[in-house]
TIRO-2110 file (N, C-alpha, C; in Angstrom, 1 decimal):
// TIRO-2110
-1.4, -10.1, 29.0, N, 1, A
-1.0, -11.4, 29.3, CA, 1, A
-1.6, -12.4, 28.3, C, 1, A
-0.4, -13.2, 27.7, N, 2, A
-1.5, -14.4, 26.9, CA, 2, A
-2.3, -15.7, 27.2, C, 2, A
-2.9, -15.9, 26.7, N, 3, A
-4.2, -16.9, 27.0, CA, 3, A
-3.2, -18.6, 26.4, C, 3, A
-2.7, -19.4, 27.2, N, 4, A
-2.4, -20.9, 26.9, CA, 4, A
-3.3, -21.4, 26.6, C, 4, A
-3.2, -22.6, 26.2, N, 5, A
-3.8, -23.7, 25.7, CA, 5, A
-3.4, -25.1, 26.3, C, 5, A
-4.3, -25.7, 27.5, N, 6, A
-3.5, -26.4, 27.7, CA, 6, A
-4.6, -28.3, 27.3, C, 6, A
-3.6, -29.7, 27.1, N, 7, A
-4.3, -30.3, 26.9, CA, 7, A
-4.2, -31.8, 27.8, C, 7, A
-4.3, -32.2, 28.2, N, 8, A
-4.3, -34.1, 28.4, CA, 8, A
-3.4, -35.2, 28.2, C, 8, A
-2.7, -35.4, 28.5, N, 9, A
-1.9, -36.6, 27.9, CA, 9, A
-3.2, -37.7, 27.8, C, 9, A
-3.6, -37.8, 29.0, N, 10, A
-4.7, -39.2, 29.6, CA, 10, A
-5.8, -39.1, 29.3, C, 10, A
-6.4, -37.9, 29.9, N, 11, A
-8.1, -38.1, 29.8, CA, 11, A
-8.2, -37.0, 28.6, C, 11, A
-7.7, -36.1, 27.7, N, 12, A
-7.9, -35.3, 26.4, CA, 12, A
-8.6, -34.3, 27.0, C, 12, A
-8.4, -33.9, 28.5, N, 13, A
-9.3, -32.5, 28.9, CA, 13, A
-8.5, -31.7, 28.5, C, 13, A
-9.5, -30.9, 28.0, N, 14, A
-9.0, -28.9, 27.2, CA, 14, A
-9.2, -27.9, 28.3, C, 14, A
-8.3, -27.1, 28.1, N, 15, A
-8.8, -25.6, 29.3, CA, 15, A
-7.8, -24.5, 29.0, C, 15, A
-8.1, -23.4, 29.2, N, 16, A
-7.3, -22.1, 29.0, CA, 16, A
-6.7, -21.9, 29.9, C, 16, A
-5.5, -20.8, 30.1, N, 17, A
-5.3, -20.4, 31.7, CA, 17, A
-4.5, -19.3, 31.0, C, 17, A
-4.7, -17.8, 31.3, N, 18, A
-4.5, -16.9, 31.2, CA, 18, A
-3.3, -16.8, 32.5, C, 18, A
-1.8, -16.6, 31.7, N, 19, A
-0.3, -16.4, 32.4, CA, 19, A
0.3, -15.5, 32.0, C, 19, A
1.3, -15.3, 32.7, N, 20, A
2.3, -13.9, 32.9, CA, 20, A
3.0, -15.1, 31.6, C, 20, A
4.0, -14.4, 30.8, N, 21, A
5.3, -14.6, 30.0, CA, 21, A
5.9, -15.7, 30.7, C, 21, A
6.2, -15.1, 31.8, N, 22, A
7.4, -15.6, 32.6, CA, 22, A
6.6, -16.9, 33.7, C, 22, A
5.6, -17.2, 33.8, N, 23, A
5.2, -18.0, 34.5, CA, 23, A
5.7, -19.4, 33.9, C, 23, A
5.7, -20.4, 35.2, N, 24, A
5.8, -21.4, 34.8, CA, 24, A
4.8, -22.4, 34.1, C, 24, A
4.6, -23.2, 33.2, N, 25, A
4.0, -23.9, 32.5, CA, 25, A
2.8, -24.8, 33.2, C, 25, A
1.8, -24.9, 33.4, N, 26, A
0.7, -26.0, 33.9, CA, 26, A
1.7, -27.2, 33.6, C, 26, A
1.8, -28.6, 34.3, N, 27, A
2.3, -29.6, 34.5, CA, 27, A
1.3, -31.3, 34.6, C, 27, A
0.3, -30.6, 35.5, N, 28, A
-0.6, -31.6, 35.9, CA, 28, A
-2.0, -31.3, 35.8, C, 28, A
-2.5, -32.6, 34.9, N, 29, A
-4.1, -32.4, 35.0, CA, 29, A
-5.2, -31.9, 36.0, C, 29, A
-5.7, -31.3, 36.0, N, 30, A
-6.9, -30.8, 37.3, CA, 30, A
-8.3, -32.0, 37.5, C, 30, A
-8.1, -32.7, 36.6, N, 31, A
-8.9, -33.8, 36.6, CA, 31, A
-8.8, -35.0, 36.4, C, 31, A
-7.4, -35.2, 36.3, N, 32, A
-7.2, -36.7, 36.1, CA, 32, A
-5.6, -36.7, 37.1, C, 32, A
-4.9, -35.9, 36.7, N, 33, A
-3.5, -35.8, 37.6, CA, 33, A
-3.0, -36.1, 36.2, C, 33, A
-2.5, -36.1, 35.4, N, 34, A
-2.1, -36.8, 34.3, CA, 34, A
-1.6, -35.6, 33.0, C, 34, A
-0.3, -36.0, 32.8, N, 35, A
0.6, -35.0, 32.3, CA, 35, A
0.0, -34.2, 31.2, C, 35, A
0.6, -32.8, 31.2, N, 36, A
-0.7, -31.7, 30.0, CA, 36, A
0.9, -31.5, 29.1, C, 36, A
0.0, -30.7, 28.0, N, 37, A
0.8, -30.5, 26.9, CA, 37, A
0.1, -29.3, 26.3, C, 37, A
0.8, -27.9, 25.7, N, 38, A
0.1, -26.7, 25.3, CA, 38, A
0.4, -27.1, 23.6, C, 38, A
-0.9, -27.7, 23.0, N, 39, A
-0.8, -27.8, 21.8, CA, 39, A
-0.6, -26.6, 21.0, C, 39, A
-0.3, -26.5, 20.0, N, 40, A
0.0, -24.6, 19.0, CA, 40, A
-1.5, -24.7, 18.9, C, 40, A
-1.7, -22.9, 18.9, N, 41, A
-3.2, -22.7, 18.1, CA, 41, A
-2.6, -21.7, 17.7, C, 41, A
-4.0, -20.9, 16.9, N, 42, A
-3.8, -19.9, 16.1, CA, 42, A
-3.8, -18.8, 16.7, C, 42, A
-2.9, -17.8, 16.3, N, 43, A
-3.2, -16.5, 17.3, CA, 43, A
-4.4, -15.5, 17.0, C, 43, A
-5.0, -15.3, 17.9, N, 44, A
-6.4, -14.4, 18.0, CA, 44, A
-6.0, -13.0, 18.0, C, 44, A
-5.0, -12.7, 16.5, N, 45, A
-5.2, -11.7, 15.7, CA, 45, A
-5.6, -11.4, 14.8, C, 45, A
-6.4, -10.3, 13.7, N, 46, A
-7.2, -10.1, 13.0, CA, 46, A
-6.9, -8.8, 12.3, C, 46, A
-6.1, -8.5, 11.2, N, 47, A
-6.2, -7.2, 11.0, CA, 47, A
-7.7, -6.6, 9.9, C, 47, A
-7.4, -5.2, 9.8, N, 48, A
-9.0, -5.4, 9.6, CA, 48, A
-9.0, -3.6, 9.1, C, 48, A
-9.3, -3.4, 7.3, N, 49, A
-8.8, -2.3, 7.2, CA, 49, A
-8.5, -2.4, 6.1, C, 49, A
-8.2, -1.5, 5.6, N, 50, A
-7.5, -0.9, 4.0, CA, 50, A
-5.5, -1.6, 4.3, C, 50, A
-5.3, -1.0, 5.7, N, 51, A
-3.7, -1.2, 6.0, CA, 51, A
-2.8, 0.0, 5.8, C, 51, A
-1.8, -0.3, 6.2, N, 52, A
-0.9, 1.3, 5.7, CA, 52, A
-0.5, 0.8, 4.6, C, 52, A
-0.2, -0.2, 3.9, N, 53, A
0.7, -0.2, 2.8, CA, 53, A
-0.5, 0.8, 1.8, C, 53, A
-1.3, 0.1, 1.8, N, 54, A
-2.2, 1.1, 0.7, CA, 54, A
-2.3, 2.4, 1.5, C, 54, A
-2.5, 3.1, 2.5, N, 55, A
-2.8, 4.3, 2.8, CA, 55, A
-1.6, 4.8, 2.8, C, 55, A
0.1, 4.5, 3.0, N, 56, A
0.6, 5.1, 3.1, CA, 56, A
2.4, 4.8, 2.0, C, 56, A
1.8, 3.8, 1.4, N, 57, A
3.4, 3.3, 0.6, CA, 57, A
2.6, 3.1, -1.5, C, 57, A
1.3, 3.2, -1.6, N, 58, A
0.8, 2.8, -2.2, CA, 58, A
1.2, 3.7, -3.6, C, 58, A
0.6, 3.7, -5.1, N, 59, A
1.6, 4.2, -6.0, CA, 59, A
0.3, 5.7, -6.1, C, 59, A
0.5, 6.6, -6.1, N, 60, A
-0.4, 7.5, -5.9, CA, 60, A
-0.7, 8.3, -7.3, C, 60, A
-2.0, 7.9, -7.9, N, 61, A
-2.4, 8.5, -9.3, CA, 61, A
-2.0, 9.8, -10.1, C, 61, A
-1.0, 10.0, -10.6, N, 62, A
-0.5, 11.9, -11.1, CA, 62, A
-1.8, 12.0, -12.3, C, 62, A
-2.2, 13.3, -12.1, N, 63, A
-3.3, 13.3, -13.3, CA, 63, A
-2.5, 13.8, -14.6, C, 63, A
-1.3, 14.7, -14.1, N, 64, A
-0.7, 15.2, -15.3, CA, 64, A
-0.7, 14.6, -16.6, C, 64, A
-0.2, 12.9, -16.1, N, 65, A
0.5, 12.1, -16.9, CA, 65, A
-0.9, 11.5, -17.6, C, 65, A
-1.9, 11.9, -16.9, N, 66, A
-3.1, 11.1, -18.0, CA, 66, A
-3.9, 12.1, -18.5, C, 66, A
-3.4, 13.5, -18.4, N, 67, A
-4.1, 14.7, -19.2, CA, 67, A
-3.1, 14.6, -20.3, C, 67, A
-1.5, 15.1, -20.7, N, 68, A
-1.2, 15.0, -21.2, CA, 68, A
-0.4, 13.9, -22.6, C, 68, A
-1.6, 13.9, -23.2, N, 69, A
-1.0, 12.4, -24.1, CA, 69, A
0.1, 13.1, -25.2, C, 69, A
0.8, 12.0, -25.7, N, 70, A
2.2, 12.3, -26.5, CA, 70, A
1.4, 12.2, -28.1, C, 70, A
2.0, 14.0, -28.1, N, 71, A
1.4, 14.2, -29.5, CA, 71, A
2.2, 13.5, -30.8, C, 71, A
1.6, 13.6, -32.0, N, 72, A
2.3, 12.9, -33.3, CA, 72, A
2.8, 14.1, -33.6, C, 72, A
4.2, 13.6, -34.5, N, 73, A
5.0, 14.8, -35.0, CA, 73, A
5.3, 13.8, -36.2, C, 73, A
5.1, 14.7, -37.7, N, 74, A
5.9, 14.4, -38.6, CA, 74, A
7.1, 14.6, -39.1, C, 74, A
8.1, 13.6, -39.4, N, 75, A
9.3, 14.4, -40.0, CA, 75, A
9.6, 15.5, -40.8, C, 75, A
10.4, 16.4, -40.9, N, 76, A
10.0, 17.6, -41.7, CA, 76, A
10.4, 16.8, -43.4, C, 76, A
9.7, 17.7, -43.6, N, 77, A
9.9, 17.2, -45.3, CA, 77, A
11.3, 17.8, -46.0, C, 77, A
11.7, 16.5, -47.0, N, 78, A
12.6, 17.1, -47.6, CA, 78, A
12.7, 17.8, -48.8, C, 78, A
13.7, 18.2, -49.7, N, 79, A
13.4, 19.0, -50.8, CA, 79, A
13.9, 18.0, -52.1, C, 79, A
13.4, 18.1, -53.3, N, 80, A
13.9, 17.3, -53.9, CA, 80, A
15.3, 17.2, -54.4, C, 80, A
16.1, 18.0, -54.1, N, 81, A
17.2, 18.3, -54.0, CA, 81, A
18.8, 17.5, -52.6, C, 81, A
17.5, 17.1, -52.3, N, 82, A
18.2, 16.5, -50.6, CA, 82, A
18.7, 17.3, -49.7, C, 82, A
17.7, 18.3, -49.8, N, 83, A
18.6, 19.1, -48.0, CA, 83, A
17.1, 19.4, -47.7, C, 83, A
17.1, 19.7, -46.3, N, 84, A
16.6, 19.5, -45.5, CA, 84, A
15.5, 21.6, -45.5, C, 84, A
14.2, 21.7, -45.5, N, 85, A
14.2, 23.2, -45.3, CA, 85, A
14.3, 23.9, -44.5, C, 85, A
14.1, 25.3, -44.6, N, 86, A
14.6, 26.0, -43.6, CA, 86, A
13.6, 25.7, -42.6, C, 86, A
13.8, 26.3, -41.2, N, 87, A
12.5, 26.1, -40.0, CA, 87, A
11.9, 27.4, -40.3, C, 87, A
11.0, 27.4, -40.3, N, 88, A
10.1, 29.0, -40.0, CA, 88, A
10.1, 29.5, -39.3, C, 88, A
9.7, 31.0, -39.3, N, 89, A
10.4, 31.9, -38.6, CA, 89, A
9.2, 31.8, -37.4, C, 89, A
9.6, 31.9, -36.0, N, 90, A
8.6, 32.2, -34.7, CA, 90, A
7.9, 33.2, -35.0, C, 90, A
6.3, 33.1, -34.5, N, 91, A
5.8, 34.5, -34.5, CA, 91, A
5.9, 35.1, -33.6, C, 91, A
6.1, 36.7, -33.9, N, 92, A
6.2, 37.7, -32.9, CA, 92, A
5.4, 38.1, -32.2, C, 92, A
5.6, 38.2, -31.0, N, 93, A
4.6, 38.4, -30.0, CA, 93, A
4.5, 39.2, -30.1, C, 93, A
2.8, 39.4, -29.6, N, 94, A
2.1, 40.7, -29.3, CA, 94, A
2.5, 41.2, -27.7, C, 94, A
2.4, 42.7, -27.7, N, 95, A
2.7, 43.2, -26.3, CA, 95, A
1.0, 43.0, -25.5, C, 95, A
1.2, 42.8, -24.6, N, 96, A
-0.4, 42.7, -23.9, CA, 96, A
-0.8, 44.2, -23.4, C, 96, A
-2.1, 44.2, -23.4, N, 97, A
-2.5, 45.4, -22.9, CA, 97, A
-2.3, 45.9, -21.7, C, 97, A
-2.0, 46.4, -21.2, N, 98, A
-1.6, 47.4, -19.7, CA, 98, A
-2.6, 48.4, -19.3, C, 98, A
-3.9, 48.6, -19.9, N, 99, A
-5.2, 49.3, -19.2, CA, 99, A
-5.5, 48.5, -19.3, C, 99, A
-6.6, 48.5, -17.8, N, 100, A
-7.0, 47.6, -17.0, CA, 100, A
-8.4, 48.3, -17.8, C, 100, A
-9.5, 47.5, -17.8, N, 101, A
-10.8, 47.5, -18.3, CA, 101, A
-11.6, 48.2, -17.7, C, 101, A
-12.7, 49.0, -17.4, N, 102, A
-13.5, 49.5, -16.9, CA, 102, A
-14.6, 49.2, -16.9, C, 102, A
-15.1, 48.9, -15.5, N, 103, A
-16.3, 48.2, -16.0, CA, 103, A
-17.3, 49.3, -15.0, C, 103, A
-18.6, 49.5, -16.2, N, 104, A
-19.7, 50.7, -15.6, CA, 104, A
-20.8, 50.1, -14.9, C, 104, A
END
């Protein structure tokens, strides 16, 4: 239930009164008889916390992209002739060993 605010037309008396939604509005002063008015206040909420946007929408660090940096490549060279050379040939792999080690 929320907490009103109520105030004075006449004598500026202040007081709370904790009401249902649906209740009717305080009308008359308790101390003067003299018409009341629920000034605005602030609402007595407080968040309090990190929040979800950071725990759950936030941009989440990839390490990949900051282990690998973008290497320099030079243009291949040309010949003085103006064509371009051949690419070199891939080296052939070696077969891996298939005995397992023994250890004494």
């Amino acid at each position: 239930m929320p907490l009103y605010a109520y105030r004075c037309t006449q004598c500026g008396h202040r007081f709370e009164k904790i009401q249902n939604f649906s209740a009717e509005p305080e009308l008359e002063c308790p101390k003067c008889g003299g018409m009341l008015e629920r000034p605005l206040t602030a609402p007595r909420l407080h968040f309090k916390g990190a929040g979800w946007y950071v725990n759950d929408y936030a941009a989440k660090s990839s390490e990949s992209s900051t282990e690998s940096a973008p290497s320099e490549s030079t243009p291949p060279a040309t010949k003085t002739d103006g064509t371009s050379p051949a690419p070199a040939a891939a080296p052939a792999a070696t077969p891996a060993s298939t005995t397992p080690s023994s250890n004494s």
